[in-house]
GUVEXNU-560540 format. One record per residue: residue number from 1; residue in three letters; x, y, z of N, C-alpha, C in turn. Coordinates in steps of 0.1 Angstrom, whole numbers, plus 5000, padded with zeros to 4 digits. Last residue first. Example, Ala and Ser with C-alpha at 12.3 -4.5 7.8 and 13.67 -1.06 7.14 Angstrom:
<atoms>
   pos   code     nx     ny     nz    cax    cay    caz     cx     cy     cz
     2    SER   5128   4978   5071   5137   4989   5071   5129   5000   5079
     1    ALA   5132   4943   5078   5123   4955   5078   5132   4967   5078
</atoms>
This chain:
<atoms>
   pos   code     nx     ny     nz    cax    cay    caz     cx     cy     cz
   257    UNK   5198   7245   1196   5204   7248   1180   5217   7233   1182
   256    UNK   5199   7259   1219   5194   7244   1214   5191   7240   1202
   255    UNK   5215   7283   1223   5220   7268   1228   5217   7256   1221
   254    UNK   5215   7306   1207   5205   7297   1204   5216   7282   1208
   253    UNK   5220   7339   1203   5225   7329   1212   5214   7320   1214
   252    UNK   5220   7374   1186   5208   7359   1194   5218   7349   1195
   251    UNK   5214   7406   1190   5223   7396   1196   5215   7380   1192
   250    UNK   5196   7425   1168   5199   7420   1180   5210   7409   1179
   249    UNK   5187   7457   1156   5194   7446   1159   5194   7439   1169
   248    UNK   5171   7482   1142   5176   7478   1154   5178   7463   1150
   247    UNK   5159   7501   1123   5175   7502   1128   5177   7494   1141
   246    UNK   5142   7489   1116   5152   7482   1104   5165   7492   1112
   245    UNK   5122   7493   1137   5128   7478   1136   5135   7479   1127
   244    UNK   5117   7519   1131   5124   7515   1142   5133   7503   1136
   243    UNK   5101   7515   1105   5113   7522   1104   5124   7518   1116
   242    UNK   5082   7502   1111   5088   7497   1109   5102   7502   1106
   241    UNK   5070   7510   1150   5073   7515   1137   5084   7508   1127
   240    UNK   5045   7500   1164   5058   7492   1165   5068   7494   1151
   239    UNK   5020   7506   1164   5031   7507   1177   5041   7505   1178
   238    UNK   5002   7504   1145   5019   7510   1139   5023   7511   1155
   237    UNK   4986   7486   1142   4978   7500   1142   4992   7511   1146
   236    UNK   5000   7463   1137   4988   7472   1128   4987   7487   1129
   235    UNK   5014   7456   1163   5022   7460   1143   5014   7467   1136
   234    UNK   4989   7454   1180   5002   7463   1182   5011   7468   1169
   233    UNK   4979   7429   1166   4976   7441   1167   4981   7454   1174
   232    UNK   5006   7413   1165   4996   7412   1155   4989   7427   1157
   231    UNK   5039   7393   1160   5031   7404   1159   5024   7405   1154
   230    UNK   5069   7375   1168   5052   7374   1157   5049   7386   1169
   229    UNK   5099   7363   1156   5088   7373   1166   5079   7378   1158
   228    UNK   5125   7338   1160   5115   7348   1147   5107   7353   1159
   227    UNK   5139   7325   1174   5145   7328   1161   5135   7337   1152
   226    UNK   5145   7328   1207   5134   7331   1198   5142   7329   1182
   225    UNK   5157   7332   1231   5160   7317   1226   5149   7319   1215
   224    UNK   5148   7354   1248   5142   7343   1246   5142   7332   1238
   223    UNK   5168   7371   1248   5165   7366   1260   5157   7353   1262
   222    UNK   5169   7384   1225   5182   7379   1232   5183   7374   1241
   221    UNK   5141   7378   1212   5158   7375   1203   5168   7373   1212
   220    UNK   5131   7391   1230   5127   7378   1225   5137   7373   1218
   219    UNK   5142   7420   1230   5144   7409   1239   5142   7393   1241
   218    UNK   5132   7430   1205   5148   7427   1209   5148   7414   1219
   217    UNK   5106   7428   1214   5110   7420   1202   5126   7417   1200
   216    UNK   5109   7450   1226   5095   7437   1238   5103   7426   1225
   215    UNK   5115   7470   1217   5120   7468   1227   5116   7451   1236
   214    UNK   5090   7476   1206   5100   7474   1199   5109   7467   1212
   213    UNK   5060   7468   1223   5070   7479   1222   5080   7468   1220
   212    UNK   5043   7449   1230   5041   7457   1228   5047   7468   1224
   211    UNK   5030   7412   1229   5040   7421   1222   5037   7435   1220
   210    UNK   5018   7390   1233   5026   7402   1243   5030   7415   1243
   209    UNK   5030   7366   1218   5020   7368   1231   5026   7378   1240
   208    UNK   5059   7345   1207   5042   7349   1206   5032   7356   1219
   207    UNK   5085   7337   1188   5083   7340   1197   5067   7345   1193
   206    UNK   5090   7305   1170   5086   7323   1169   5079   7325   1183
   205    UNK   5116   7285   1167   5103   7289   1176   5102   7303   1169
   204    UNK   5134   7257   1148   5129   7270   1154   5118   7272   1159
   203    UNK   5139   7225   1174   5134   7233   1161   5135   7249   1162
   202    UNK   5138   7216   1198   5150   7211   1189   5147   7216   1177
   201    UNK   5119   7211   1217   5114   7205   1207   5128   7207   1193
   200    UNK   5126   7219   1243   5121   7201   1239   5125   7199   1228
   199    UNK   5138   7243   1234   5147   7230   1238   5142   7219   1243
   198    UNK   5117   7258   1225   5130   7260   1219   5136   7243   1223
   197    UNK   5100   7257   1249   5094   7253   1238   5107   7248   1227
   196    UNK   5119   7269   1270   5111   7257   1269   5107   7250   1258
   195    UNK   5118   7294   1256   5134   7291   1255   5127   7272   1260
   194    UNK   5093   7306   1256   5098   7304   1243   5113   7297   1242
   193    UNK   5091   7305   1283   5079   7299   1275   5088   7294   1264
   192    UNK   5105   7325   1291   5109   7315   1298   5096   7305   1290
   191    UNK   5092   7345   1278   5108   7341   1276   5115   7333   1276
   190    UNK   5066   7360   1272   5073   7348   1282   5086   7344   1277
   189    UNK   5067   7394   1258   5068   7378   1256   5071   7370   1264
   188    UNK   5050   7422   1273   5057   7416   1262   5059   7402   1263
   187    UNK   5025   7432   1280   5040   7429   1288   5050   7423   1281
   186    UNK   5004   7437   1259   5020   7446   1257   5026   7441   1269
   185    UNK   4980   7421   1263   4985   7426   1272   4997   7437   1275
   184    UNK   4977   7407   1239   4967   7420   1245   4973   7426   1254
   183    UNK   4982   7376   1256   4981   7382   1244   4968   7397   1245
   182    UNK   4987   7366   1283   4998   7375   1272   4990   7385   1264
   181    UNK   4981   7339   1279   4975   7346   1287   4981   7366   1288
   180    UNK   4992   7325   1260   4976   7332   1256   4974   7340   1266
   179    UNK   5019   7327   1242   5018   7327   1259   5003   7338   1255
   178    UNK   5030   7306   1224   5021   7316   1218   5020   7313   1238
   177    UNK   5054   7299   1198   5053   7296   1213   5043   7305   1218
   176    UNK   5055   7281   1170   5048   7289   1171   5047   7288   1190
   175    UNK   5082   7261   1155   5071   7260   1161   5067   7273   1166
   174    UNK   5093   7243   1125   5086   7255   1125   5076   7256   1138
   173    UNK   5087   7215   1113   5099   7224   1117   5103   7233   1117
   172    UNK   5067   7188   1125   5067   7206   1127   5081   7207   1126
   171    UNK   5064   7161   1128   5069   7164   1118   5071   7183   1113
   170    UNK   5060   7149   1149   5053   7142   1139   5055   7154   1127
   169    UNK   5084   7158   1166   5079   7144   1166   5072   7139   1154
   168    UNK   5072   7181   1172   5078   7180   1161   5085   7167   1156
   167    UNK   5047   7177   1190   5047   7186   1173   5058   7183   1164
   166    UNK   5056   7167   1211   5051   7162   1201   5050   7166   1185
   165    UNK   5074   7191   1216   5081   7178   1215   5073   7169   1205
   164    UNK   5050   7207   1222   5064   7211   1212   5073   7200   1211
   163    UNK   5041   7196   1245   5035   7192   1233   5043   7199   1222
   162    UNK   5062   7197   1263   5061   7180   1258   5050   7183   1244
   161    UNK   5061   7225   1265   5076   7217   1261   5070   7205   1257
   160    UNK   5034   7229   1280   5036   7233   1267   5052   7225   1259
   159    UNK   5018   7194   1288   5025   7211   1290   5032   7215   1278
   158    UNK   4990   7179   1280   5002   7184   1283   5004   7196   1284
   157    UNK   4960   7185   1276   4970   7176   1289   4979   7174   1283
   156    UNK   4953   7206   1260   4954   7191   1256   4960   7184   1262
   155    UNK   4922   7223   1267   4929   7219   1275   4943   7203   1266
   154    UNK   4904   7239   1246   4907   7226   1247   4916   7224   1254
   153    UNK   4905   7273   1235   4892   7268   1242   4892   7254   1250
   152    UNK   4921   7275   1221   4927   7281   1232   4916   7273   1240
   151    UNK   4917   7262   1195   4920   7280   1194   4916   7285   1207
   150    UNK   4921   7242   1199   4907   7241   1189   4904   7257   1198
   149    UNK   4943   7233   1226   4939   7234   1211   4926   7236   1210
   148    UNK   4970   7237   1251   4957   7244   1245   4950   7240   1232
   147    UNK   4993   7230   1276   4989   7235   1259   4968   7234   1258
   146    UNK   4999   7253   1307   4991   7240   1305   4991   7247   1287
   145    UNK   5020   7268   1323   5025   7264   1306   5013   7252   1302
   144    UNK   5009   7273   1347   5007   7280   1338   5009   7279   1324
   143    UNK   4987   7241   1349   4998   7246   1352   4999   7262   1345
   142    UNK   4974   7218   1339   4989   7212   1345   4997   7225   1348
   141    UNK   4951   7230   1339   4945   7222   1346   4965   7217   1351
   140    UNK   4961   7268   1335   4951   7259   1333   4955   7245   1343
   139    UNK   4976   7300   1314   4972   7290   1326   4962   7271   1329
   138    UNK   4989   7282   1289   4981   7295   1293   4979   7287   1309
   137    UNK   5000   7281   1250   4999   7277   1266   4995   7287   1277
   136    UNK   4996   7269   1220   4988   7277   1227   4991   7273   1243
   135    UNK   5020   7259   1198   5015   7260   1214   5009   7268   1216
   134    UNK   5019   7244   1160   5014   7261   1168   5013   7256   1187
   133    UNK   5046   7238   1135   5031   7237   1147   5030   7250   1159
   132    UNK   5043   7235   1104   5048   7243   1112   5034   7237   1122
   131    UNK   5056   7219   1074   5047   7218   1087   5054   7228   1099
   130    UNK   5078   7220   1055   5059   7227   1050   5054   7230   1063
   129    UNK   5101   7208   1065   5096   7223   1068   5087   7230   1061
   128    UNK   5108   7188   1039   5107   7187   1050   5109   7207   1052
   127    UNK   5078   7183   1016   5089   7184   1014   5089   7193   1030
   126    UNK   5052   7158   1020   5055   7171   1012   5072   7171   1017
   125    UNK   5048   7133   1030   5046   7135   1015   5049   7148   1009
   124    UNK   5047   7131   1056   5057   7118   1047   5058   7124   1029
   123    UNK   5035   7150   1065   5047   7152   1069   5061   7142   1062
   122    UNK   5010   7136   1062   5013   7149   1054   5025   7148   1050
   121    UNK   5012   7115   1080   5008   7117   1064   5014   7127   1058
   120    UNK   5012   7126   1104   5023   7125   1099   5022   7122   1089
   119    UNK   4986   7143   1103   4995   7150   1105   5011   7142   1100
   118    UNK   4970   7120   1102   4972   7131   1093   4984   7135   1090
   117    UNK   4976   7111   1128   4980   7100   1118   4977   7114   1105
   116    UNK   4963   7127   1146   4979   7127   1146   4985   7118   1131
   115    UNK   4938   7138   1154   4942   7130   1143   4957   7133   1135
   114    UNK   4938   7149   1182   4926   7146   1174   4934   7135   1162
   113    UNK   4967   7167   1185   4959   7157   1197   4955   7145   1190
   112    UNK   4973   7175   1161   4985   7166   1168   4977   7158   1177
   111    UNK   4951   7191   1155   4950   7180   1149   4965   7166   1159
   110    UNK   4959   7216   1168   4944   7202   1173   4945   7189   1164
   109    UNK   4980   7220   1153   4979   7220   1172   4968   7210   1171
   108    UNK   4996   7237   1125   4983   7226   1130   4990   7226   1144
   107    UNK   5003   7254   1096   5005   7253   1111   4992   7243   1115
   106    UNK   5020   7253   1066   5005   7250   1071   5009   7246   1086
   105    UNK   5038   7270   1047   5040   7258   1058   5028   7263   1062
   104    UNK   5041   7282   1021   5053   7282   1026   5052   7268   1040
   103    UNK   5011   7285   0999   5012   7281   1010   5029   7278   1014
   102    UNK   5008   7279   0968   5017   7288   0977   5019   7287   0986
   101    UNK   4993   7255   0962   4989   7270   0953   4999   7281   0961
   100    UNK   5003   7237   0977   5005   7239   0961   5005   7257   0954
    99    UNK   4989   7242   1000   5009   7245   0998   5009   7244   0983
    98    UNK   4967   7233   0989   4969   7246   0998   4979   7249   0994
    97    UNK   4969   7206   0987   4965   7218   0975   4970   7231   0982
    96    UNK   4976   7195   1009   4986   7197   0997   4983   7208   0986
    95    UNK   4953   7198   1026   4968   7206   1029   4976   7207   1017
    94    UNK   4936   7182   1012   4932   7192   1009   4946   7205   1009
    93    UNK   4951   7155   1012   4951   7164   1000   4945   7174   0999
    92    UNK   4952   7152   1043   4960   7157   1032   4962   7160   1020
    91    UNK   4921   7167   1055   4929   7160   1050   4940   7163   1042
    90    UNK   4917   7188   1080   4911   7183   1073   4912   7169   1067
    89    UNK   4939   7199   1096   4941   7200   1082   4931   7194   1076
    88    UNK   4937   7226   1123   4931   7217   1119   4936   7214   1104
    87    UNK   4939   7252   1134   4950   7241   1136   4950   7230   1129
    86    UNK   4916   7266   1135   4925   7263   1146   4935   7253   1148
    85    UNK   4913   7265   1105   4901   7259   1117   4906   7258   1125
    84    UNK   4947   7272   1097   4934   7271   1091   4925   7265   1100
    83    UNK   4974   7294   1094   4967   7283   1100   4954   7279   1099
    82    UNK   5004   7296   1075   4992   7298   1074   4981   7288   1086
    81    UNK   5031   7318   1061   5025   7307   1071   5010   7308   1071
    80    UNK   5045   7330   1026   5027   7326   1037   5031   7314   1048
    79    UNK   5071   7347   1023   5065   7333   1023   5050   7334   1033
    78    UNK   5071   7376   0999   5070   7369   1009   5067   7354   1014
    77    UNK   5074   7378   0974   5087   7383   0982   5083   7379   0994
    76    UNK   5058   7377   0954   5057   7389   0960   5068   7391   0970
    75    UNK   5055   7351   0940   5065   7362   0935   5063   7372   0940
    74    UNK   5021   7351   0951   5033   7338   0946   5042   7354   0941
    73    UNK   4997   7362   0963   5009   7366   0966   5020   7357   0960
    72    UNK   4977   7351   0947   4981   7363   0941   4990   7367   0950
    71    UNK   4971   7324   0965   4978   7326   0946   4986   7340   0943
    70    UNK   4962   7335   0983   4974   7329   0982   4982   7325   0971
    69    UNK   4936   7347   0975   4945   7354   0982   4961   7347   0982
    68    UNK   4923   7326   0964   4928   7335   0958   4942   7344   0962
    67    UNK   4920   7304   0990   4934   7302   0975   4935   7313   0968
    66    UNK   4902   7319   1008   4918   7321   1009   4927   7316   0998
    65    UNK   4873   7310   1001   4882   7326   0999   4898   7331   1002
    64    UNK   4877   7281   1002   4874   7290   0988   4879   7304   0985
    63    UNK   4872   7280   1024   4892   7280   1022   4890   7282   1011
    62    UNK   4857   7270   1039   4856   7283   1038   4868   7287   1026
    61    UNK   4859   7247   1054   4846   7249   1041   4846   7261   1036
    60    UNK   4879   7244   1070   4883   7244   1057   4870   7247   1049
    59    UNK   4864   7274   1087   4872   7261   1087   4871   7261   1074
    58    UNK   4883   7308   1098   4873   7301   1094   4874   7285   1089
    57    UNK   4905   7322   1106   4893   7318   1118   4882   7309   1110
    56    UNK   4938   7319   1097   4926   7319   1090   4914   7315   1104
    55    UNK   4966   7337   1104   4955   7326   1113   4938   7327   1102
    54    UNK   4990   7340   1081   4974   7343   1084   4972   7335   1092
    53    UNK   5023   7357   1090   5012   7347   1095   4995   7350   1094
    52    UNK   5046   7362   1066   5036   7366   1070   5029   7358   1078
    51    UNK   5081   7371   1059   5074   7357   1062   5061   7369   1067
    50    UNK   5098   7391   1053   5098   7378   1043   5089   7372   1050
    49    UNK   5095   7431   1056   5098   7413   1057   5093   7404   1050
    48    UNK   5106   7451   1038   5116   7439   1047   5110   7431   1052
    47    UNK   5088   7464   1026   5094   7473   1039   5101   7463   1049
    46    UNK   5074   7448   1012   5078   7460   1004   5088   7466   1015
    45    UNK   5063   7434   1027   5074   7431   1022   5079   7442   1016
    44    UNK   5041   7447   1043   5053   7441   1046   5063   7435   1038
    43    UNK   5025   7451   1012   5031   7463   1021   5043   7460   1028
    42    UNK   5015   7428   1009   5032   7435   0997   5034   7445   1005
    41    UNK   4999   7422   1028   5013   7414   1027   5022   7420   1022
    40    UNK   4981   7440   1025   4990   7445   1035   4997   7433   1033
    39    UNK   4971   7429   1002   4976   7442   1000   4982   7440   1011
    38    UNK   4960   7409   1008   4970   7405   1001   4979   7421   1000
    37    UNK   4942   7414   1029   4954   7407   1033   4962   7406   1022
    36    UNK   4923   7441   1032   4926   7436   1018   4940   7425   1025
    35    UNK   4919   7464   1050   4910   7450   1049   4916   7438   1039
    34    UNK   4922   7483   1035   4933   7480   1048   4928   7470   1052
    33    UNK   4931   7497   1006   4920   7486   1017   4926   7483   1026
    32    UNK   4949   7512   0997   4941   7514   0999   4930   7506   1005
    31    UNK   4980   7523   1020   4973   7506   1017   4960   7516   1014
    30    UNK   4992   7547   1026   4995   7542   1012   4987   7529   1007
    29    UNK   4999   7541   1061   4998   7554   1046   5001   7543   1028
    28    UNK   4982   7518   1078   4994   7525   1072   4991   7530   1059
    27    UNK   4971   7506   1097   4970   7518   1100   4976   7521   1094
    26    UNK   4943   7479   1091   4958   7485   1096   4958   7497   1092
    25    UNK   4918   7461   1108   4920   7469   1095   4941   7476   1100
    24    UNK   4910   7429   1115   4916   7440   1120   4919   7448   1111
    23    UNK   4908   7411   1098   4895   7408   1105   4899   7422   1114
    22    UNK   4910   7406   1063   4915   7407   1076   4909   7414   1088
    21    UNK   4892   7381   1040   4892   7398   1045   4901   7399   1059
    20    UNK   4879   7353   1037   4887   7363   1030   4898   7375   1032
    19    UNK   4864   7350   1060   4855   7352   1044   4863   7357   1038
    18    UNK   4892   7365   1079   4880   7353   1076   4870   7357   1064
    17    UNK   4921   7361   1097   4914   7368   1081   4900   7359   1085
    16    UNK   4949   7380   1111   4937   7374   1116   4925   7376   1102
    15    UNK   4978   7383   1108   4974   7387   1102   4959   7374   1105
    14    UNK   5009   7386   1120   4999   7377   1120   4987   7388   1115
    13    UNK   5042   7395   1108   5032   7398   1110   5024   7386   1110
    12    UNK   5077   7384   1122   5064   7373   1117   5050   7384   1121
    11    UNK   5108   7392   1119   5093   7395   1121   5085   7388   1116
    10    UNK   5131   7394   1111   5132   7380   1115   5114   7384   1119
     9    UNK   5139   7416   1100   5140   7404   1092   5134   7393   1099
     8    UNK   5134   7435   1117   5127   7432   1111   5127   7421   1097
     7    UNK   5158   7437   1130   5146   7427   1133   5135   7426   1129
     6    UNK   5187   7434   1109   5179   7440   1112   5162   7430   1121
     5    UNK   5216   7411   1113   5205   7418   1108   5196   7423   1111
     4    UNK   5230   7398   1130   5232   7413   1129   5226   7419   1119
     3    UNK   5232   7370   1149   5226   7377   1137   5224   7393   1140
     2    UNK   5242   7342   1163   5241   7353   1161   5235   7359   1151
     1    UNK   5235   7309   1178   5235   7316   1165   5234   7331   1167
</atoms>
């Protein structure tokens, strides 16, 4: 698949929240709370992009302070990804309320391990591409691609491609290739992570883990079999100017498409 639109169309800000609030402040002219997640959503959209990722850190007993926030983005131009207790849905009517009130796709990982029968529940009752799943892979017990759940801490004996396999097996069509050992680091993205993940699992991937320079986001598009590139504290504090990203482009070639 090619695409000659800008890359900041295909950008996935991550956006780390808890009691509400984003847990990183951002660095841009014009946000009067830079704490405020709903404000720095309209900001990225106001400035091209369409999809946002909250990793919510707190568990579902908390999820009182995120329906506001998700209500009050409906008609803003952006879609909400969203992850909740590291991956976790609780149950499916609590996930349904969630996407009700806005929510675009609810990401899970520990639950695939833990309580897979959820997961496909869900995946029977909402409409197909709510479920998005998330790889945490990193060094560990099968390797450097060993997967990870309950937010990097859980070894899940498999490698990263077989559990992007599972994920979408039970119903992710939407996967998240997240290289932990990466993350912080600006070497920019495993490549060879995100083109694995890409062709077990026969879905889109967002590229994850790395990311430091514009240039680190091209390449994930041309090199990495990526269809989307997530950014979190490098996009904040503006390393990654959005002005750049709306003059650059990329090539993408997606075999496992």
């Amino acid at each position: 698949m090619s695409d000659d639109g800008s890359v900041v169309e295909v950008l996935v800000p991550c956006v780390d929240v808890t009691d509400g609030r984003a847990v990183d402040p951002v660095r841009f002219s014009g946000i009067r709370d830079p704490h405020d997640p709903a404000e720095i959503a309209r900001w990225y959209a106001a400035h091209g992009v369409s999809r946002i990722f909250f990793d919510v850190l707190d568990d579902w007993d908390g999820i009182h302070t995120v329906s506001p926030l998700v209500s009050s983005l409906r008609g803003s131009g952006v879609s909400v990804l969203m992850s909740v207790g590291n991956g976790r849905l609780r149950s499916v009517s609590a996930a349904e309320r969630l996407l009700d009130e806005g929510v675009s796709a609810l990401s899970v990982s520990t639950d695939a391990v833990e309580n897979p029968s959820v997961v496909e529940r869900l995946a029977r009752t909402v409409e197909e591409g709510r479920i998005m799943g998330a790889v945490n892979a990193g060094e560990g017990p099968l390797g450097p691609w060993s997967a990870y759940v309950h937010g990097g801490r859980t070894a899940a004996g498999e490698e990263a491609p077989a559990f992007a396999r599972r994920l979408a097996e039970l119903g992710a069509r939407l996967i998240l290739a997240n290289s932990a050992d990466r993350e912080g680091t600006g070497l920019g993205y495993d490549h060879a992570l995100t083109r694995a993940v890409a062709g077990a699992s026969g879905v889109p991937v967002i590229a994850s883990g790395g990311c430091g320079r514009v240039d680190h986001l091209v390449e994930a598009l041309e090199s990495g079999t990526a269809d989307y590139v997530l950014a979190n504290k490098a996009l904040h504090r503006g390393d990654l100017p959005l002005h750049e990203l709306l003059g650059r482009s990329a090539e993408r070639e997606n075999p496992s498409r």
